[in-house]
C-alpha positions as CSV (number, residue, x, y, z in Angstrom):
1,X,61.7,-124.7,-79.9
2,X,61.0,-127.4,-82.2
3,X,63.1,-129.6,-84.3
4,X,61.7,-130.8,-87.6
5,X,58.6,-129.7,-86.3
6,X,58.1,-132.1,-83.4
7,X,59.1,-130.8,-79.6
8,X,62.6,-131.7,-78.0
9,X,60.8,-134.1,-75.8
10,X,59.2,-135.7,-78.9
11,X,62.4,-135.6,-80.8
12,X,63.8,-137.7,-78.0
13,X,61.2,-139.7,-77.6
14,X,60.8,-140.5,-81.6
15,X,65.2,-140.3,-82.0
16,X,64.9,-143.3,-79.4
17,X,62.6,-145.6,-81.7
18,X,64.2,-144.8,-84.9
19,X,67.0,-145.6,-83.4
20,X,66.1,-148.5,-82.1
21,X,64.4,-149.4,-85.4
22,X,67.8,-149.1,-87.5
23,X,69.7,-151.0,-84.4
24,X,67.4,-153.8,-85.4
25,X,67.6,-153.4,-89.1
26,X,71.6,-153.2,-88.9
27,X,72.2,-155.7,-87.0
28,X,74.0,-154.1,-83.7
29,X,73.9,-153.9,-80.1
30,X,74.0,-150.7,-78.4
31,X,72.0,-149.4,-75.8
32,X,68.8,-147.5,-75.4
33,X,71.3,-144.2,-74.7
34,X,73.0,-145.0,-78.1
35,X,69.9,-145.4,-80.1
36,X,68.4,-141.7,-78.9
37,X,71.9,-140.5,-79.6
38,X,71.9,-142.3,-83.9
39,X,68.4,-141.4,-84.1
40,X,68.4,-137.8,-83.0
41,X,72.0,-137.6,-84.7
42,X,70.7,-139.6,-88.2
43,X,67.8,-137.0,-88.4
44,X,70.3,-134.6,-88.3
45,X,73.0,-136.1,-91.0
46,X,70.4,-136.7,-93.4
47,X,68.8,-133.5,-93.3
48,X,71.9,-131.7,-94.1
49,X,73.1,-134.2,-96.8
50,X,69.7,-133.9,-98.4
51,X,70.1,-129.9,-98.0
52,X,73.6,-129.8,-99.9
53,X,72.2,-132.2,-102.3
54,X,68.9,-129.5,-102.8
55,X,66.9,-132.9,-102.2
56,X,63.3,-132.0,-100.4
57,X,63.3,-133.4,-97.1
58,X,60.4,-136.1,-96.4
59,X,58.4,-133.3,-94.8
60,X,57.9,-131.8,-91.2
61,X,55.9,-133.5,-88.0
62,X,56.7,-136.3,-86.0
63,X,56.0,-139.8,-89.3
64,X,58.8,-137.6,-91.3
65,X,61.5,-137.2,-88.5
66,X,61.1,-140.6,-87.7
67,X,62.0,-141.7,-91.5
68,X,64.9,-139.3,-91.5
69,X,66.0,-140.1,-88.3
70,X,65.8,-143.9,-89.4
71,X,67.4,-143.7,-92.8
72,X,70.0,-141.4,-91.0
73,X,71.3,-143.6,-88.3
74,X,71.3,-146.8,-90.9
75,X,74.0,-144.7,-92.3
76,X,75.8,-143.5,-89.0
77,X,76.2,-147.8,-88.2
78,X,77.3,-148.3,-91.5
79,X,79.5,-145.6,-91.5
80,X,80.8,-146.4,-88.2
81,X,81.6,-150.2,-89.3
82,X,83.5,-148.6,-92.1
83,X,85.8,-146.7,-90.2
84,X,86.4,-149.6,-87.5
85,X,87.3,-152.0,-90.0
């Protein structure tokens, strides 16, 4: 099965770094575990807020998942520091 048209191993694998990429863009400290979790997650958020907004994704394979899932878990820190403030 494949998610955004990269494997589930893949979608960790690439969840992981864009994770990690937004963890050093925003600013915050999680964890490894975190950063799959916001990337994967991200990926995820954004693809359905660009759906409802009828908003072409960035494409399918492995460069696009990593923008989405990027872009996506930016806004899962920011929101997150919204609600804890």
């Amino acid at each position: 099965m494949d998610v955004n048209g990269v494997g589930w191993i893949a979608a960790i694998i690439i969840g992981g770094l864009a994770g990690w990429l937004a963890e050093m863009v925003m600013k915050s400290n999680m964890g490894i575990f975190m950063n799959i979790i916001l990337g994967i997650a991200g990926a995820v958020v954004l693809n359905a807020i660009l759906r409802a907004l009828n908003i072409e994704a960035f494409g399918v394979g492995w460069l696009a998942y990593l923008i989405t899932g990027f872009i996506g878990a930016c806004l899962l820190i920011f929101a997150g520091r919204l609600v804890r403030r």
